[in-house]
Rosetta silent file (secondary structure, phi, psi, omega in degrees, C-alpha in Angstrom):
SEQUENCE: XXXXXXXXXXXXXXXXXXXXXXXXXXXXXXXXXXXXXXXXXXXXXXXXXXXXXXXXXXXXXXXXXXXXXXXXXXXXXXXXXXXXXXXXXXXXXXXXXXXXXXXXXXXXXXXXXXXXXXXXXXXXXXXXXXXXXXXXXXXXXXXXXXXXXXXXXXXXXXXXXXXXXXXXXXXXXXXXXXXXXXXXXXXXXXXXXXXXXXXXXXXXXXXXXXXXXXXXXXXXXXXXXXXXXXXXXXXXXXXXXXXXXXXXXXXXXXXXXXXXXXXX
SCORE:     score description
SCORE:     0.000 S_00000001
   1 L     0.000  125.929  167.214   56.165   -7.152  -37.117 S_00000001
   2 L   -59.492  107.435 -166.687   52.878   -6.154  -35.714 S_00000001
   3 L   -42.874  142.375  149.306   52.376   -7.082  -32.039 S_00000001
   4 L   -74.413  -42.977  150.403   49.843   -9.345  -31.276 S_00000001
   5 E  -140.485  158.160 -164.301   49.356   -7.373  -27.988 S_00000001
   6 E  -120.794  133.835  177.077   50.601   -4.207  -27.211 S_00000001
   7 E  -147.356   97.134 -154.756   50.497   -2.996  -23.821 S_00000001
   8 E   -74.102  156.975 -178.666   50.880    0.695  -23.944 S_00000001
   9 E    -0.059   49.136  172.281   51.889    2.783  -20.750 S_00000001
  10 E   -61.982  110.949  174.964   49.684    0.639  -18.461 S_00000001
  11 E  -103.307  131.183  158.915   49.316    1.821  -14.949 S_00000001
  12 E  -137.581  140.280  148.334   46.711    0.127  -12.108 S_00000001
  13 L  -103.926  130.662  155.524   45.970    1.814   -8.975 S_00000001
  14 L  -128.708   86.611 -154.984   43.933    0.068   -6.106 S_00000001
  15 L   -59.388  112.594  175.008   42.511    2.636   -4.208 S_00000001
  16 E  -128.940  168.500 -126.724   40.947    1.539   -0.377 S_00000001
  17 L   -98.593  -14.184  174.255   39.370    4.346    2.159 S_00000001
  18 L  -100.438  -27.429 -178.831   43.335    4.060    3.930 S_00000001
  19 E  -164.863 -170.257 -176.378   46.036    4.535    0.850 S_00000001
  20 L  -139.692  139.804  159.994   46.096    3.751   -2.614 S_00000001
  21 L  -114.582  136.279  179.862   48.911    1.306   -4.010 S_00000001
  22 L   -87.953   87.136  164.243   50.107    1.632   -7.351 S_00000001
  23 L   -46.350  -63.206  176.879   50.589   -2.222   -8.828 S_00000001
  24 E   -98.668  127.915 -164.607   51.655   -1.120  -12.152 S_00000001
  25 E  -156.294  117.513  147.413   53.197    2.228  -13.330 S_00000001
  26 E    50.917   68.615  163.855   53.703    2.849  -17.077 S_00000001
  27 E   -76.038  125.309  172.730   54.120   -0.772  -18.858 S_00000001
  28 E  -146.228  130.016 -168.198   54.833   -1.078  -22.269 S_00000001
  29 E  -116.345  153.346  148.709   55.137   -4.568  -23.665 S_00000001
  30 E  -135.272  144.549 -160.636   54.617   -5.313  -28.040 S_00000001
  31 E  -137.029   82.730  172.239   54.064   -9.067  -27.710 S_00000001
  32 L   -55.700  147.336  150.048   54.917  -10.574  -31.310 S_00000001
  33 L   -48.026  111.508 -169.071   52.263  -13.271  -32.848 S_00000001
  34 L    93.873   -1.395  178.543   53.605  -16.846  -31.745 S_00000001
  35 L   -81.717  139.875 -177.513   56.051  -15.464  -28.856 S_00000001
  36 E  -113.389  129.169 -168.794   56.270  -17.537  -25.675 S_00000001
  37 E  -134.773  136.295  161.100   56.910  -14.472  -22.670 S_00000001
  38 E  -129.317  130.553 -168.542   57.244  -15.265  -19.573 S_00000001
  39 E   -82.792   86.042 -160.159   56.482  -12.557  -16.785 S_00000001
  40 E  -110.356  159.723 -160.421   58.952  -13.150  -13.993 S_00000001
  41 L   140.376  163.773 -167.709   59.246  -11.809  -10.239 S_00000001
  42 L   -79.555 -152.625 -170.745   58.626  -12.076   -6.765 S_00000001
  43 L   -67.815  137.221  168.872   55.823  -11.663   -4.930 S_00000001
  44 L    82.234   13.040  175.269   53.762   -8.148   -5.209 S_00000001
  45 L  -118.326   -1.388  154.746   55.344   -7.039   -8.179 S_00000001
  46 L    91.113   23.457 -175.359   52.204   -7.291  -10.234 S_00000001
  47 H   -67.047  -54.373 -168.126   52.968  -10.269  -12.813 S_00000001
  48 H   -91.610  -10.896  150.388   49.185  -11.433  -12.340 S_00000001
  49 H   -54.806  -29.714  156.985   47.902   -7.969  -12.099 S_00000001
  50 H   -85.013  -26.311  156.585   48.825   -7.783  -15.671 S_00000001
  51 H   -68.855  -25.826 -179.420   47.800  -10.651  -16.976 S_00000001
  52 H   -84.877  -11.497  176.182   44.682   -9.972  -15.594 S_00000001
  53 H   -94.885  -19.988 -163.303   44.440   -6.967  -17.112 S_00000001
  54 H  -107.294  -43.909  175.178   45.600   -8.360  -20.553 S_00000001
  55 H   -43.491  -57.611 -130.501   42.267  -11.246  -19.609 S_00000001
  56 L    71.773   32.651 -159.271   40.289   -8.161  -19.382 S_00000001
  57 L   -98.106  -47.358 -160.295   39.420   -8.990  -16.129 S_00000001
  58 L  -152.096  101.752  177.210   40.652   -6.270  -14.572 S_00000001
  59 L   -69.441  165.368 -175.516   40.959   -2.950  -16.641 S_00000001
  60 L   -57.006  168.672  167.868   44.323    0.008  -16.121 S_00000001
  61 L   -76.015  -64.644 -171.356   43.933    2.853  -13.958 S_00000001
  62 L  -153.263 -159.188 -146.825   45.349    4.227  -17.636 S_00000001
  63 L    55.354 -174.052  152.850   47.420    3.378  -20.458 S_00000001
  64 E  -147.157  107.750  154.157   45.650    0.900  -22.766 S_00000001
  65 E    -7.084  117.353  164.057   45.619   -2.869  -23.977 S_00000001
  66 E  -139.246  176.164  167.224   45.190   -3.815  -27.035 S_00000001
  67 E  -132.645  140.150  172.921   45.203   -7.205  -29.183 S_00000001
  68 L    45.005   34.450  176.408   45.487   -7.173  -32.885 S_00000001
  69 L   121.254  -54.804  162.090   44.930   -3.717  -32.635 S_00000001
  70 E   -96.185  175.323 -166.188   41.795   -3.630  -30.592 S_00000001
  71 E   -98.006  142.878 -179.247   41.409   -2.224  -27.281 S_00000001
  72 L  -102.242  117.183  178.606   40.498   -4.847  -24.535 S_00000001
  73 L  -132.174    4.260  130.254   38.094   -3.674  -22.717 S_00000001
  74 L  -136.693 -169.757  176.293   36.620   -7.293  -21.508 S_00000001
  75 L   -97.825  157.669 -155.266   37.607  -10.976  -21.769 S_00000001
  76 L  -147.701  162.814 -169.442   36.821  -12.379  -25.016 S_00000001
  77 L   -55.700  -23.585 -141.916   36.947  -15.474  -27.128 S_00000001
  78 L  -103.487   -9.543  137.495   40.414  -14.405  -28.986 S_00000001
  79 E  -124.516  142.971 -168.318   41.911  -15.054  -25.232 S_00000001
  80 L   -86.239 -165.044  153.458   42.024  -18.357  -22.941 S_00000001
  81 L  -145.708  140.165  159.573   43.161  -18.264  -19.020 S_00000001
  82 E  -104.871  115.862  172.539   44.777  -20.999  -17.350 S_00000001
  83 L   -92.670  162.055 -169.529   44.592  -20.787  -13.722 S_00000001
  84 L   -89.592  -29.070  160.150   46.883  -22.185  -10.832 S_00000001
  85 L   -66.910   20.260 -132.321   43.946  -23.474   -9.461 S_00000001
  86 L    10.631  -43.015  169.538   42.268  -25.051  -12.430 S_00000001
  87 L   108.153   11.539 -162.428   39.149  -23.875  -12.288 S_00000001
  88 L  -103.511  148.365  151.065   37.121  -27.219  -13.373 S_00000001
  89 L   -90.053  143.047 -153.716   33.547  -28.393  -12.652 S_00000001
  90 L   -68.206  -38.958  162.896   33.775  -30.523  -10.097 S_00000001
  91 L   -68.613    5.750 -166.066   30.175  -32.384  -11.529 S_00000001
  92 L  -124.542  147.003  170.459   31.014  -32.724  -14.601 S_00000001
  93 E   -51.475  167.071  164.174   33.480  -35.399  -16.260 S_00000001
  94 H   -53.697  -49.961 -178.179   36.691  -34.569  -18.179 S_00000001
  95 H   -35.269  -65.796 -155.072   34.706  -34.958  -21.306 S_00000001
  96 H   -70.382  -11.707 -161.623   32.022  -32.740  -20.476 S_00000001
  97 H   -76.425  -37.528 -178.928   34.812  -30.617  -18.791 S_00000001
  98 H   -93.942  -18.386 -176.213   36.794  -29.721  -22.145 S_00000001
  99 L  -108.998   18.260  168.432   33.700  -29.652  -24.276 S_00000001
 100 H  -101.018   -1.580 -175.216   31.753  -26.806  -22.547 S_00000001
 101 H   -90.822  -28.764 -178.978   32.697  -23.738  -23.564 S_00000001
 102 H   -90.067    3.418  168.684   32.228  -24.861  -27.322 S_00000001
 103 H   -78.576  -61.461 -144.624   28.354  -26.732  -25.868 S_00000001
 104 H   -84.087  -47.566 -174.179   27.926  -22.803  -24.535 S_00000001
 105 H   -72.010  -16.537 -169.274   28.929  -21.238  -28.008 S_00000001
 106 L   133.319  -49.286 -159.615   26.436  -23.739  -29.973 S_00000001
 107 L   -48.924  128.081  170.077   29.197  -25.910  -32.051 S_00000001
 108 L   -25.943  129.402  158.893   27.373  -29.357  -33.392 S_00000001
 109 H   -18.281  -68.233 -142.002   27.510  -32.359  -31.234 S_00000001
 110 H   -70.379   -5.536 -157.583   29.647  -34.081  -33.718 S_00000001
 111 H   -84.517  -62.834  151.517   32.221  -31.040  -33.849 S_00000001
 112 H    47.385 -139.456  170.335   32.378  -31.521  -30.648 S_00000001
 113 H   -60.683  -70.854 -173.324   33.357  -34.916  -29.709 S_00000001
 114 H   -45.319   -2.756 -159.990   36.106  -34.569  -32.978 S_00000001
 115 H  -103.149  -61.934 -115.677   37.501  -31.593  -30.832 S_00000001
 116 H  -110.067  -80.008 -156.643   37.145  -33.341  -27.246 S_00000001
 117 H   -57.784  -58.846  169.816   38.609  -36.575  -28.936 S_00000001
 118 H   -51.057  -88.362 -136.083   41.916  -34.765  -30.891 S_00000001
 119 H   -61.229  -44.071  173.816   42.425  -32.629  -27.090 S_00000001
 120 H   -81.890    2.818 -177.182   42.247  -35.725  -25.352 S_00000001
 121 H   -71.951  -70.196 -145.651   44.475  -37.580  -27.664 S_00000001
 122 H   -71.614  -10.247  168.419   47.178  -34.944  -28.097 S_00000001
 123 L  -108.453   10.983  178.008   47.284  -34.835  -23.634 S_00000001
 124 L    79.454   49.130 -166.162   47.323  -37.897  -23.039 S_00000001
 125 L  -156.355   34.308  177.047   43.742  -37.818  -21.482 S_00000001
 126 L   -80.516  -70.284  165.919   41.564  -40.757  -23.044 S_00000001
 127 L   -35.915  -32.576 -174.319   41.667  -43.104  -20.745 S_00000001
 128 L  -103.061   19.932 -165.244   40.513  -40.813  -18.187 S_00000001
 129 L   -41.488  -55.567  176.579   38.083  -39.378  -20.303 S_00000001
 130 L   -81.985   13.410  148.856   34.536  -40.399  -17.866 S_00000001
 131 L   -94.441 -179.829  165.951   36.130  -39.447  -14.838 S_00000001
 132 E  -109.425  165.659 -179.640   35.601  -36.611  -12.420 S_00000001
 133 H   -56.826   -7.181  160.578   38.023  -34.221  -11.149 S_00000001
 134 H   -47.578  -64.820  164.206   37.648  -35.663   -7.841 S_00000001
 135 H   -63.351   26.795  146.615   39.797  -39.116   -9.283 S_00000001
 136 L  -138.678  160.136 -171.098   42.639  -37.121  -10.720 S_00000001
 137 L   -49.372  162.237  156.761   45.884  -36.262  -10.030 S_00000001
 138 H   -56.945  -40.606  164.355   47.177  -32.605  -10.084 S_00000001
 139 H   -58.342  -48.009  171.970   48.943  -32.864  -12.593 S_00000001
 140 H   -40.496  -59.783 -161.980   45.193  -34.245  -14.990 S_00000001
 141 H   -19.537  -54.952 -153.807   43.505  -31.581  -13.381 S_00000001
 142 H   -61.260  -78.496 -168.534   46.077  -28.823  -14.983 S_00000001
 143 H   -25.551  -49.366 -172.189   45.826  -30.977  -18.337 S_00000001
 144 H   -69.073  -55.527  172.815   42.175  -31.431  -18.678 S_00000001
 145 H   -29.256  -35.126 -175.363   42.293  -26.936  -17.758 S_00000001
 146 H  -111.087   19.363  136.937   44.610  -26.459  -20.690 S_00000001
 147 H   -87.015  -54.520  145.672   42.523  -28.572  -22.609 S_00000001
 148 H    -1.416  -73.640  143.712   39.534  -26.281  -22.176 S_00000001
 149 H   -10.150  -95.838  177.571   41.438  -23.871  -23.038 S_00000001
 150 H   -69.893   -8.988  150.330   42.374  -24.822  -26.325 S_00000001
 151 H   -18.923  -65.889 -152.494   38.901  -26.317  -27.250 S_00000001
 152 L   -82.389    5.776  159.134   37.829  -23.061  -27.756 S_00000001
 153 L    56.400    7.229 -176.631   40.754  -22.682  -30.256 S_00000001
 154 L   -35.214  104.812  166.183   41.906  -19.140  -28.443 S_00000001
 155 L   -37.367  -76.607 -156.666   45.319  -17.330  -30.383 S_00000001
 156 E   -83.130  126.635 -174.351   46.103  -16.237  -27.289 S_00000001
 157 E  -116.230  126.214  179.123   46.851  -18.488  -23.839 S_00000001
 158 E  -107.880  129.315  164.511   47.081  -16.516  -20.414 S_00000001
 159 E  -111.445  100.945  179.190   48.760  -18.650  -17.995 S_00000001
 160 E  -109.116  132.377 -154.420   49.104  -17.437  -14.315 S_00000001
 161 L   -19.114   85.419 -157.572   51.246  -19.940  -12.717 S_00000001
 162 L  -106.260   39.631  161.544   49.615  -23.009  -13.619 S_00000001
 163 L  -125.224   -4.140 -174.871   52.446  -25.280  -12.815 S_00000001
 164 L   -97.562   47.478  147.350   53.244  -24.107   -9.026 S_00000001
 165 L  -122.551    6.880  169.840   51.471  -26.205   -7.092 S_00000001
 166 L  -109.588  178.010 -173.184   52.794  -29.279   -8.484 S_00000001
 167 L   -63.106  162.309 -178.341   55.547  -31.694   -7.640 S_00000001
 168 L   -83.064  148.231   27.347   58.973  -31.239   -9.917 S_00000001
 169 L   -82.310  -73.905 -175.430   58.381  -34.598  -11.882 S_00000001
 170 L   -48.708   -9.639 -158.869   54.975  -33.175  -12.823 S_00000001
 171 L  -136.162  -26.965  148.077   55.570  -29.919  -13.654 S_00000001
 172 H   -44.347  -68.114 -162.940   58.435  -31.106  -15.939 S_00000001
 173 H   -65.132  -47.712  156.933   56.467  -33.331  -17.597 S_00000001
 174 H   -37.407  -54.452  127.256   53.588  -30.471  -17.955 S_00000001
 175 H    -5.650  -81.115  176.300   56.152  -28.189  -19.138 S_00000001
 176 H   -82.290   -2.157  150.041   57.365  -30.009  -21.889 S_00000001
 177 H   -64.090  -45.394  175.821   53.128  -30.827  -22.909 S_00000001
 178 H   -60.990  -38.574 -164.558   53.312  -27.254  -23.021 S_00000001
 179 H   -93.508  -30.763  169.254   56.084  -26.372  -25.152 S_00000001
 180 H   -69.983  -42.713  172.924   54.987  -29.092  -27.495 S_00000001
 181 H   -44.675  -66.126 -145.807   51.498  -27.762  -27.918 S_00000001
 182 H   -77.423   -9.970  179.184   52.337  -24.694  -28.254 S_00000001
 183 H   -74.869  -15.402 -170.041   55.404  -25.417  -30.806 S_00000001
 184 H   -97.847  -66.840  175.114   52.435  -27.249  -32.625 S_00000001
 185 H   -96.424   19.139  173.570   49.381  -24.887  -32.486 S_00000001
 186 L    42.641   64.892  151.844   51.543  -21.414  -32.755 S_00000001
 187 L   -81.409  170.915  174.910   50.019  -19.834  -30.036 S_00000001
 188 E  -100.832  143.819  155.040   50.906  -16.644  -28.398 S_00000001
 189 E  -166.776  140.690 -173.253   51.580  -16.832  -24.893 S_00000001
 190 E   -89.220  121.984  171.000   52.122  -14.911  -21.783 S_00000001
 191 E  -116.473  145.403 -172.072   52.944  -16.785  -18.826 S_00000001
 192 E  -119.229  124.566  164.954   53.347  -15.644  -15.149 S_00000001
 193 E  -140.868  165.424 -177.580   56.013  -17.322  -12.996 S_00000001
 194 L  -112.469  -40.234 -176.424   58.225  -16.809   -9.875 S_00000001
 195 L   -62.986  120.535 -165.832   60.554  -20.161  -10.948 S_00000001
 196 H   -88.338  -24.884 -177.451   63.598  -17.807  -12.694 S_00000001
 197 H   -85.912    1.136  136.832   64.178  -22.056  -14.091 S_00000001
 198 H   -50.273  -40.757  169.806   60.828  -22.250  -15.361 S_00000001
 199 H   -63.397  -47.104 -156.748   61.068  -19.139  -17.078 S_00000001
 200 L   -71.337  -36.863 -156.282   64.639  -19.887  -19.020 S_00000001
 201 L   -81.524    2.735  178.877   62.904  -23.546  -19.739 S_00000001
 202 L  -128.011  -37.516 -164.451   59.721  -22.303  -21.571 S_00000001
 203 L   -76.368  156.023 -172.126   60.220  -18.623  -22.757 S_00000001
 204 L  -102.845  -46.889  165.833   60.984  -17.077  -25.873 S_00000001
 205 E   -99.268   87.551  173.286   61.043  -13.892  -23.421 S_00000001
 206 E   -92.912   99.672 -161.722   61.721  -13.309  -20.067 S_00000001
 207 E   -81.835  125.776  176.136   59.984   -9.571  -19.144 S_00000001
 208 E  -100.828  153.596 -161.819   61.369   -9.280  -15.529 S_00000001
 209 E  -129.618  148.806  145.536   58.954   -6.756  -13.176 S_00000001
 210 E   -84.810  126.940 -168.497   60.099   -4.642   -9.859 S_00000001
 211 L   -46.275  151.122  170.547   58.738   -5.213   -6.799 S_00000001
 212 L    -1.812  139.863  -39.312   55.661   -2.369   -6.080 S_00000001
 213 L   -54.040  136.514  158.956   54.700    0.083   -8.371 S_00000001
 214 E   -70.323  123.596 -175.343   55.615   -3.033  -11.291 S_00000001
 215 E  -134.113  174.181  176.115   57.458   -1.559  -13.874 S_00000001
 216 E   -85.860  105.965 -165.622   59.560   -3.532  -16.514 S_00000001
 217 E   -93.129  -37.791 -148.493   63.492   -3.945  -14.706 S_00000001
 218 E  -163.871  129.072  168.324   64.874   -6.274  -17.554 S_00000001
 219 E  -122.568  128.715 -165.841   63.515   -7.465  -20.966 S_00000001
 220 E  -132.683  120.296 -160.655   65.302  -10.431  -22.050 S_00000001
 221 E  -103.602  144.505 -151.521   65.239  -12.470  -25.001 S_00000001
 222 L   -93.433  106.531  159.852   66.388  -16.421  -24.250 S_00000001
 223 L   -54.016  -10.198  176.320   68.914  -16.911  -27.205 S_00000001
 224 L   -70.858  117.593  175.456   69.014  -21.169  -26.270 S_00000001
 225 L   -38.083  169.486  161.644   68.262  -23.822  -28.788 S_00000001
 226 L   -92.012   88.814   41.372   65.479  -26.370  -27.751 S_00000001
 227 L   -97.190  123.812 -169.164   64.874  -28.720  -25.553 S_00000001
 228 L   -80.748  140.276 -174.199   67.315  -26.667  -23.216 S_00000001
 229 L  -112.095  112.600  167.228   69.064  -28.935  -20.657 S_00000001
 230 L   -28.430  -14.096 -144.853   68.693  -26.975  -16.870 S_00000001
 231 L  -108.845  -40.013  166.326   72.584  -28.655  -16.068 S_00000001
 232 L   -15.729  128.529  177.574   73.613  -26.312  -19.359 S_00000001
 233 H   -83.187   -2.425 -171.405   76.424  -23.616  -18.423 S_00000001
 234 H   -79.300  -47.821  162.167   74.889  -21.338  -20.460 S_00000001
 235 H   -52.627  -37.450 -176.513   71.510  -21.933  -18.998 S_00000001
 236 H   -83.185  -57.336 -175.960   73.183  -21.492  -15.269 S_00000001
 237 H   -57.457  -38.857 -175.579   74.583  -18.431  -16.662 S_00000001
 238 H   -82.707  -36.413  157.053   71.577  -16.760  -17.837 S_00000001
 239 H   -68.983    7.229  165.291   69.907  -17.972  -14.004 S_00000001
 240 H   -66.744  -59.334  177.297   72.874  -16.415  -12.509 S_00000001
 241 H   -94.620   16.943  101.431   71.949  -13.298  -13.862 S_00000001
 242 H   -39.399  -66.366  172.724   68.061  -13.521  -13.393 S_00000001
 243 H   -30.982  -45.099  177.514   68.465  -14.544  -10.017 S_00000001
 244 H   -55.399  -59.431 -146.227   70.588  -11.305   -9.136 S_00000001
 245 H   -64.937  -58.624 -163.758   67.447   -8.813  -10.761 S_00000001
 246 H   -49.582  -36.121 -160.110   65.038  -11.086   -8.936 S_00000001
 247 H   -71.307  -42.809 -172.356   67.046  -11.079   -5.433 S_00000001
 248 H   -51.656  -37.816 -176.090   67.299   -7.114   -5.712 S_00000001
 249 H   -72.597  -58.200 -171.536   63.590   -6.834   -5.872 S_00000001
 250 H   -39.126  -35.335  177.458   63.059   -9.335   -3.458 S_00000001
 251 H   -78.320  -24.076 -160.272   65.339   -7.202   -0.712 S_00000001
 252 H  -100.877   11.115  139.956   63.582   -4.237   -1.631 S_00000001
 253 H   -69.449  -70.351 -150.825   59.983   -6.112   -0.686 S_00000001
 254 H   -51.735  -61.383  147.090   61.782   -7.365    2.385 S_00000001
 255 H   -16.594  -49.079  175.313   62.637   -3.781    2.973 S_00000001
 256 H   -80.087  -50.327 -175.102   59.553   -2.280    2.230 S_00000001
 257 H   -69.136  -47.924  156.038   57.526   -4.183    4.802 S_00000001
 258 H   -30.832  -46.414  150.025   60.051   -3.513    7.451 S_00000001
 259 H   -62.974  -18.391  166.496   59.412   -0.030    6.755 S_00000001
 260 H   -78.060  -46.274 -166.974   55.731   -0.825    7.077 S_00000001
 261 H   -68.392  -55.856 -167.744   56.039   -2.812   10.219 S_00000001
 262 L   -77.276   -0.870  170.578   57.797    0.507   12.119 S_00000001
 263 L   -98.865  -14.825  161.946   55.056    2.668   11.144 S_00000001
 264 L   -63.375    0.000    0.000   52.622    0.546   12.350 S_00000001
């Protein structure tokens, strides 16, 4: 099967006037059409440096990106981003909030509203349709963001953890919005997380990264039926054995800045 993105020896350097750090050093992902990946690792190990790079937000040092083929060289319609922050205007209603990227391409009033009306149906967002983002919850916010999103009808969904600032009730419930959607619209999507029980409870994939330069430690495909119950031993088994790759990187961050601290 042809990837839907391919992400061939990808390197980033970010070069300041005192050192240069190497985020990324020689990534290579193929990212089937319809795969839900999740990028997991601690802090500093370059999960959102790559997604951002995959946005076209922020091109390699080297290697190259491509989707369907082509080379990404900016962000484009054929991918969305979901942010942890959402990212909404603050003046404008939900309504106008989910319908502006297709009112910026052009698309017919009435197209529209049938778009706006189906997004706010399928989240659970009607009722609050004529508010502003000021009068909702965290949990709306994220909803009305990844309805935006999919307005604009994008194959491809970039997620950089846009559940970790909410409460566990909320981020459950968000979660499984997600997993329906996307079992529903076939999308592809790359997700960035730190939660190794986030990962097993949404991914098709779980690419695990090494702390500085990010390289690929563990690529792991989740063999568990759907809707996976966290309490599972099987589930416990495979965060047994996440947990370990994450804790190693995680010592060798701890590690590294100690080693930072005495040379300062």
């Amino acid at each position: 099967m042809d990837a839907h993105i391919a992400v061939n020896g990808v390197s980033k350097v970010f070069a300041s006037d005192e050192r240069q750090v190497v985020a990324l050093q020689d990534i290579n992902l193929a990212i089937p059409r319809g795969q839900f990946t999740c990028l997991l690792g601690p802090s500093g190990c370059g999960k959102s440096t790559l997604l951002n790079a995959v946005a076209g937000f922020s091109p390699p040092t080297s290697g190259s990106i491509l989707v369907d083929g082509q080379p990404v060289v900016a962000p484009g319609p054929d991918r969305g981003m979901v942010f942890q922050e959402y990212a909404l205007f603050p003046w404008m209603t939900v309504e106008q909030n989910v319908g502006f990227g297709l009112d910026i391409k052009g698309t017919p009033k009435a197209e529209i509203r049938r778009t706006v009306d189906e997004l706010l149906r399928i989240l659970s967002l009607t009722d609050f349709r004529a508010r502003y983002p000021k009068d909702l919850s965290g949990g709306m916010r994220q909803r009305v963001a990844i309805a935006r999103v999919l307005a604009l009808d994008s194959p491809i969904m970039l997620m950089d953890e846009p559940f970790g600032a909410l409460d566990a009730l909320t981020r459950r419930n968000l979660q499984d919005e997600l997993l329906r959607i996307w079992a529903e619209l076939k999308k592809t999507i790359l997700f960035v997380t730190h939660s190794i029980e986030e990962a097993i409870y949404l991914a098709d994939r779980i690419v695990v990264m090494t702390y500085r330069p990010g390289t690929v430690k563990r690529d792991i495909l989740v063999d568990l039926p759907r809707m996976r119950d966290p309490a599972a031993p099987e589930f416990n088994a495979l965060k047994r054995e996440l947990g370990q790759l994450v804790m190693e990187e995680q010592q060798r961050h701890h590690s590294d800045e100690l080693r930072m601290a005495a040379v300062d």
